[in-house]
N, CA, C and O atoms as a MOPAC input file, in Angstrom:
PM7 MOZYME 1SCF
protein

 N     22.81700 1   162.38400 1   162.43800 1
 C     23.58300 1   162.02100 1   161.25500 1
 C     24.31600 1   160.69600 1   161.47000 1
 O     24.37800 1   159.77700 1   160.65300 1
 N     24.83000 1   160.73200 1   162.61700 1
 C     25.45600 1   159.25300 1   162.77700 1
 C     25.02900 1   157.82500 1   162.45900 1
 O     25.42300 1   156.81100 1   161.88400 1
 N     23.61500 1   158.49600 1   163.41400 1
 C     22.66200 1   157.23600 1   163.42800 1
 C     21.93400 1   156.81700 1   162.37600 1
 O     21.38300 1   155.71600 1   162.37200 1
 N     21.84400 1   157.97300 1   161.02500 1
 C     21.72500 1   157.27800 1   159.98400 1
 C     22.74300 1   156.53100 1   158.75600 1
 O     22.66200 1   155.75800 1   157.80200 1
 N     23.63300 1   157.26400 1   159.43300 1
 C     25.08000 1   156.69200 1   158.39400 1
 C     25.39400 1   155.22200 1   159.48400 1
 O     26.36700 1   154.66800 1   158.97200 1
 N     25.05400 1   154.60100 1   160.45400 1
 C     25.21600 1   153.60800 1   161.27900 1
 C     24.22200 1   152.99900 1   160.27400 1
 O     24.68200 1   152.42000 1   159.28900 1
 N     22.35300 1   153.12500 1   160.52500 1
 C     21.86800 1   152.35000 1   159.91900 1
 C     22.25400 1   151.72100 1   158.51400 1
 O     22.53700 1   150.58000 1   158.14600 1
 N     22.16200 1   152.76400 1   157.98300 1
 C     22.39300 1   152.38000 1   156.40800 1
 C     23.51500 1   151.23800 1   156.23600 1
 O     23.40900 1   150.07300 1   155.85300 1
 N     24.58200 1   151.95900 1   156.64000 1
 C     25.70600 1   150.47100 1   157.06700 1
 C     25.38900 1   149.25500 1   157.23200 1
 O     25.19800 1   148.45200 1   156.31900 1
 N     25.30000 1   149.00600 1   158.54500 1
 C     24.46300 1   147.92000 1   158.96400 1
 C     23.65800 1   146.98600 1   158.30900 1
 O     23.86300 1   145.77300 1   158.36500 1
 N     22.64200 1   147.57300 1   157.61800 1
 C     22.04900 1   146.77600 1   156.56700 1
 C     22.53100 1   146.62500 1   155.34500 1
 O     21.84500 1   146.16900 1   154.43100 1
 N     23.82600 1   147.01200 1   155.20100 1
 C     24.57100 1   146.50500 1   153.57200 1
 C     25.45200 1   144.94600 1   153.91300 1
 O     25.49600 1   143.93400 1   153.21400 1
 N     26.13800 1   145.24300 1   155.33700 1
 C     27.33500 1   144.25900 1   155.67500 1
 C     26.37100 1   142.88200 1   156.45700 1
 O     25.32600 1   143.05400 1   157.08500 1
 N     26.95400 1   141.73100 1   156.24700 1
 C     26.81100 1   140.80500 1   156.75000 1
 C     26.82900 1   140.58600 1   158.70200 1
 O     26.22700 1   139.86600 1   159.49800 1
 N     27.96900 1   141.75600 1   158.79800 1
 C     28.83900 1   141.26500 1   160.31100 1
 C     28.25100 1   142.89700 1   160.74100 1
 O     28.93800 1   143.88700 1   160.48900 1
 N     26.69200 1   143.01100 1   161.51700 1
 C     26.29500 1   144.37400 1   161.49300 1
 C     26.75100 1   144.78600 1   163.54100 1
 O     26.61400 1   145.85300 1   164.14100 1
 N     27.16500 1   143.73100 1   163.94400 1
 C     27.62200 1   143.82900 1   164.96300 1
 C     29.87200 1   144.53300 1   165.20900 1
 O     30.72400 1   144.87300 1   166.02900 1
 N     29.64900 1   144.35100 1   164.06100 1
 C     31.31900 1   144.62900 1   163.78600 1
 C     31.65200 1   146.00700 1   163.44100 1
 O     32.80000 1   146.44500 1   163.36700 1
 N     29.90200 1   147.07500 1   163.10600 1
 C     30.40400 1   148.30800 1   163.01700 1
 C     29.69500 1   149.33600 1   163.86700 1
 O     28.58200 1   149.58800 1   164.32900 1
 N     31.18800 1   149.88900 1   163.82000 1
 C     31.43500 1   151.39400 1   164.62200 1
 C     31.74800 1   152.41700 1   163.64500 1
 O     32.37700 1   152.33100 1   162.59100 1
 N     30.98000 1   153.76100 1   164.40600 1
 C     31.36000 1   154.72400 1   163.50000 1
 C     32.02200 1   156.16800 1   164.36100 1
 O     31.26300 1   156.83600 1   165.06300 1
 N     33.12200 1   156.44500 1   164.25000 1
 C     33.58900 1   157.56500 1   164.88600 1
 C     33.58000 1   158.98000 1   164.56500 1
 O     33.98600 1   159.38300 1   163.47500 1
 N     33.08300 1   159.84300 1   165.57300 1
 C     32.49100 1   161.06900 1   164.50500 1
 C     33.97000 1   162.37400 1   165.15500 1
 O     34.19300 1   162.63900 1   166.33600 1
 N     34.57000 1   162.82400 1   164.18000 1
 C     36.03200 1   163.98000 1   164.27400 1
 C     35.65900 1   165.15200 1   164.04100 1
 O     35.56400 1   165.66100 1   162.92400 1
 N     35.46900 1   165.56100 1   164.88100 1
 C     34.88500 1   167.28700 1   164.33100 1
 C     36.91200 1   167.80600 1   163.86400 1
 O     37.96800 1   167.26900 1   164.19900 1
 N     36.69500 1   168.71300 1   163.22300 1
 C     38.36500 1   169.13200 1   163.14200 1
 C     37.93700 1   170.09400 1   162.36600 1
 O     36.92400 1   169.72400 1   161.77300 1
 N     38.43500 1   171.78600 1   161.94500 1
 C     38.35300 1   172.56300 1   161.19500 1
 C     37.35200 1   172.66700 1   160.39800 1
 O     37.35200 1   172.70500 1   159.16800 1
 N     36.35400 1   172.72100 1   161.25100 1
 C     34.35800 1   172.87800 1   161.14600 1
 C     34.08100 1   172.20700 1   160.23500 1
 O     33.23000 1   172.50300 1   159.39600 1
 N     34.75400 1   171.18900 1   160.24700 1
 C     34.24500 1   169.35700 1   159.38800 1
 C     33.83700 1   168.50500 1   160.00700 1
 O     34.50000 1   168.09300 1   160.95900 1
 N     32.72100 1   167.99500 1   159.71700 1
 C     32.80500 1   166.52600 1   161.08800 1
 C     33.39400 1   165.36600 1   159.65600 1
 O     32.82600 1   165.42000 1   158.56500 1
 N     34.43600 1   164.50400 1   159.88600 1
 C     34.49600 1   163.23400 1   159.05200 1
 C     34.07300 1   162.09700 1   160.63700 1
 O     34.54900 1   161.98800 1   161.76700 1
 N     32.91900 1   161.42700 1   159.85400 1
 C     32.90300 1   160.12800 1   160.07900 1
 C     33.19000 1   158.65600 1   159.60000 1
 O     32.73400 1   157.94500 1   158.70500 1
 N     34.09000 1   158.51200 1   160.52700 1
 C     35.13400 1   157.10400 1   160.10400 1
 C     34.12700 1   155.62500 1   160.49200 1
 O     33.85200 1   155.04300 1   161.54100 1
 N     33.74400 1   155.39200 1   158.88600 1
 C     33.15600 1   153.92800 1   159.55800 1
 C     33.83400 1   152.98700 1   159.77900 1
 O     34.63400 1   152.75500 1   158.87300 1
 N     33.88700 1   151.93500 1   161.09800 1
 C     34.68100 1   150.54200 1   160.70400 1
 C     33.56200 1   149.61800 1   160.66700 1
 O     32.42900 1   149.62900 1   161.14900 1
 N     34.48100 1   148.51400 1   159.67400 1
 C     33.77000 1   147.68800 1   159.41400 1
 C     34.47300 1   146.33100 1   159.44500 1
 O     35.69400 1   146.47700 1   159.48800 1
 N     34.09800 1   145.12600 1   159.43600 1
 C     34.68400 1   143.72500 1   159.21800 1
 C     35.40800 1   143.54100 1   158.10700 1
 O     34.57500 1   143.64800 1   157.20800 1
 N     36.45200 1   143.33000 1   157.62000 1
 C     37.27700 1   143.07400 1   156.53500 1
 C     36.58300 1   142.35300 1   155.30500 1
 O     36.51400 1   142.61700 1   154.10400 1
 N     36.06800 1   141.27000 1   156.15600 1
 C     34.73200 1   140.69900 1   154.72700 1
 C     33.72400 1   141.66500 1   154.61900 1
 O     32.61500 1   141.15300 1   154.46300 1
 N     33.73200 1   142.96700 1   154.65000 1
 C     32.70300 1   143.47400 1   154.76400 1
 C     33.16400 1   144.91600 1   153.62700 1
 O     32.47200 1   145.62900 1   152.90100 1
 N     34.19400 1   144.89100 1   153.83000 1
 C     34.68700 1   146.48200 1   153.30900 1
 C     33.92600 1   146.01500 1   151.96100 1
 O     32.74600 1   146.34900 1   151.86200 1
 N     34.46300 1   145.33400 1   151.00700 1
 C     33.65700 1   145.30000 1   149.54500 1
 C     32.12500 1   145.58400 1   149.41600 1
 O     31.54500 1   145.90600 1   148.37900 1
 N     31.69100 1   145.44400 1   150.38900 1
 C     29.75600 1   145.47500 1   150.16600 1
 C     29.70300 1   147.32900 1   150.34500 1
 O     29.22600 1   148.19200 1   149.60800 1
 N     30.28700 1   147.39400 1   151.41400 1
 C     30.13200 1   148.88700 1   151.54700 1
 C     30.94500 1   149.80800 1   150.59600 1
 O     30.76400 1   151.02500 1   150.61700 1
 N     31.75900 1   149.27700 1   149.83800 1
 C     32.59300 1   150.74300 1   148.66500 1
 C     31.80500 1   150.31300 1   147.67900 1
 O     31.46200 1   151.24600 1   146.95400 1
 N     31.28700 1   149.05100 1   147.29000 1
 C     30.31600 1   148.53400 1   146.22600 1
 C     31.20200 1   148.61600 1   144.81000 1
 O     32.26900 1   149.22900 1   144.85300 1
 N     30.84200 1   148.10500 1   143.76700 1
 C     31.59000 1   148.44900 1   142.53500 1
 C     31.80500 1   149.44000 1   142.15600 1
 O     30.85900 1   150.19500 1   141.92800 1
 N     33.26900 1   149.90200 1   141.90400 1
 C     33.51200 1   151.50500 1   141.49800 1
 C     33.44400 1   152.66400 1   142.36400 1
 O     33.70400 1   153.85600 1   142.19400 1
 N     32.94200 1   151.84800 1   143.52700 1
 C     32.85700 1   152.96900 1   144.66200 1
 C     31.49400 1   153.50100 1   144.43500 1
 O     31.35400 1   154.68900 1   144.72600 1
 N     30.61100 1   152.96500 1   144.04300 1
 C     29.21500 1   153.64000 1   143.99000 1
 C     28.43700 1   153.71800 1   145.13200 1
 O     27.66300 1   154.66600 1   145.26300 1
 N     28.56500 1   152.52400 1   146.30400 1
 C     28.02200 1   152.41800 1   147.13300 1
 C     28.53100 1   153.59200 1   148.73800 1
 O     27.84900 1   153.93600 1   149.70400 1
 N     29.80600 1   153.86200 1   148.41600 1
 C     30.66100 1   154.47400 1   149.31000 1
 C     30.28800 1   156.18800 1   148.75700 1
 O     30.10300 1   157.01000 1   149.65500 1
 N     30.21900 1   156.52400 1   147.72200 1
 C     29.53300 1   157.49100 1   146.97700 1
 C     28.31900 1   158.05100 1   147.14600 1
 O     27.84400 1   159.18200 1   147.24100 1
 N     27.84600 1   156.59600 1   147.15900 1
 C     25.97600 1   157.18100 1   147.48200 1
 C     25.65300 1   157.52400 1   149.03000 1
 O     24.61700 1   158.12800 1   149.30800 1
 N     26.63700 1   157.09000 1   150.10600 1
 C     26.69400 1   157.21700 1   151.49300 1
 C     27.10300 1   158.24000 1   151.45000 1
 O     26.18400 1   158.95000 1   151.85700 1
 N     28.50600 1   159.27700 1   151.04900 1
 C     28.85100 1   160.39200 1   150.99900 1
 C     27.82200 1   161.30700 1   150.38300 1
 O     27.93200 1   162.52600 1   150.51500 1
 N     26.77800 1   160.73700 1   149.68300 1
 C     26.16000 1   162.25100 1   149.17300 1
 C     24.59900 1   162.35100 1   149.58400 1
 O     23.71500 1   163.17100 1   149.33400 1
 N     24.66300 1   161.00300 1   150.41800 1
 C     23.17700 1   161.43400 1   151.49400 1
 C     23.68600 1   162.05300 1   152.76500 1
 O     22.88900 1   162.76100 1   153.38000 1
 N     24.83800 1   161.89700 1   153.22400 1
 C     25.44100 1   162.56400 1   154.48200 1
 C     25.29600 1   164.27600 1   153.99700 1
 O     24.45800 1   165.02200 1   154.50500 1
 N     26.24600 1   164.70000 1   152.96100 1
 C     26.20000 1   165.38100 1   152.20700 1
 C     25.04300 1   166.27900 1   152.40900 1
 O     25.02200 1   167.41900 1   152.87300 1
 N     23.86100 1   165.35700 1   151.86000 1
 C     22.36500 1   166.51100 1   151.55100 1
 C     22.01500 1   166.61200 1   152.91300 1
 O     21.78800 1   167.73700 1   153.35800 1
 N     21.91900 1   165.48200 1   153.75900 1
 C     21.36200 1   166.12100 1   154.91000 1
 C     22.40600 1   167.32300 1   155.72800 1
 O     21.90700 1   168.30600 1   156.27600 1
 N     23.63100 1   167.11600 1   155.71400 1
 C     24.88100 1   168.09000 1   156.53100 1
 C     24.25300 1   169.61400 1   155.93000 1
 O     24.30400 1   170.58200 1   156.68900 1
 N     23.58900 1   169.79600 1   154.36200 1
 C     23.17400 1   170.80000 1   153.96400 1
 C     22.07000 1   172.16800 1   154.22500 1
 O     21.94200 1   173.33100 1   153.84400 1
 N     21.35800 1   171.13200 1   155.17800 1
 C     20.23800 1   171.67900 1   156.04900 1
 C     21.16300 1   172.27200 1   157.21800 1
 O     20.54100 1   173.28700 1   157.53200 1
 N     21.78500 1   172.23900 1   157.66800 1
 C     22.64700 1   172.72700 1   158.80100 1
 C     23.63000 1   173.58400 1   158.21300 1
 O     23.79900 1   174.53600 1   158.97500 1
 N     24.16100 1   173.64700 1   157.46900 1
 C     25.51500 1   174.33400 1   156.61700 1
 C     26.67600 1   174.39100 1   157.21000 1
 O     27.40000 1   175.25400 1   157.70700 1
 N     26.68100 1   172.56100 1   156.92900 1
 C     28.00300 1   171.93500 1   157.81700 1
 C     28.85700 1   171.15200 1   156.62200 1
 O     28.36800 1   170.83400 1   155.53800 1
 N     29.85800 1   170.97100 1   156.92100 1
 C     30.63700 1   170.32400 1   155.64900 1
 C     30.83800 1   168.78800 1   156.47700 1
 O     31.31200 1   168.77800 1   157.61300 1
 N     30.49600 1   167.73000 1   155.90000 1
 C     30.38600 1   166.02000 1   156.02300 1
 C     31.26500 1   165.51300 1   155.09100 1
 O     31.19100 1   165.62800 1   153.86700 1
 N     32.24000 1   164.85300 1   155.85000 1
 C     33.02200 1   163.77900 1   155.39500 1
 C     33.04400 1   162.22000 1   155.49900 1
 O     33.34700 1   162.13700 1   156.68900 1
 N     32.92100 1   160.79300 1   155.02700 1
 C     32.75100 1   160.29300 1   155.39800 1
 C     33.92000 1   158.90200 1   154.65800 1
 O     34.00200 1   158.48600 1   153.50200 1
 N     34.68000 1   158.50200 1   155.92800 1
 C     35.16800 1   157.25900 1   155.27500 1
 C     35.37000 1   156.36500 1   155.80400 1
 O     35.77500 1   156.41100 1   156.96500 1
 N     35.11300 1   154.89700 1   154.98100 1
 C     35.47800 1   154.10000 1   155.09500 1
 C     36.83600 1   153.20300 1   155.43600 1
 O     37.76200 1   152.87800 1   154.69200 1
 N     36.56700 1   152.88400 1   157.06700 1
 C     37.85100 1   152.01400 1   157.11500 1
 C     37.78200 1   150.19700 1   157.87400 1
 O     37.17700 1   149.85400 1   158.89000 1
 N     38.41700 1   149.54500 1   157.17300 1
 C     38.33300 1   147.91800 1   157.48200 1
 C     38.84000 1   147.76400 1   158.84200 1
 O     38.90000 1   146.64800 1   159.35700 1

């Protein structure tokens, strides 16, 4: 799961060397915290948050095959 919420990243932002993603298991949640380059946060929440949306709900479908609850956010 990481490694696809890494890829996908990566190929939205300019600075693909600038992200890390930290994975928190806590109260049988994993949230993964992406960072990213400050010029970068806008490409990844996208307008309206559609792009930050569409990352939460492919994490989402795949976490579903496992029957795990996926969180995922974005931080600069």
């Amino acid at each position: 799961m990481k490694e696809l919420i890494e890829y996908l990243v990566k190929e939205l932002v300019d600075e693909p060397d600038n992200v890390t993603i930290t994975e928190v298991a806590k109260d049988g949640a994993i949230t993964y915290e992406v960072h990213v380059a400050p010029s970068d946060l806008g490409k990844v929440i996208g307008k309206q948050g559609r792009i930050a949306n569409a990352l939460r709900t492919v994490a989402k479908a795949v976490a579903m095959k496992d029957k795990q609850k996926v969180y995922v956010e974005i931080i600069a």
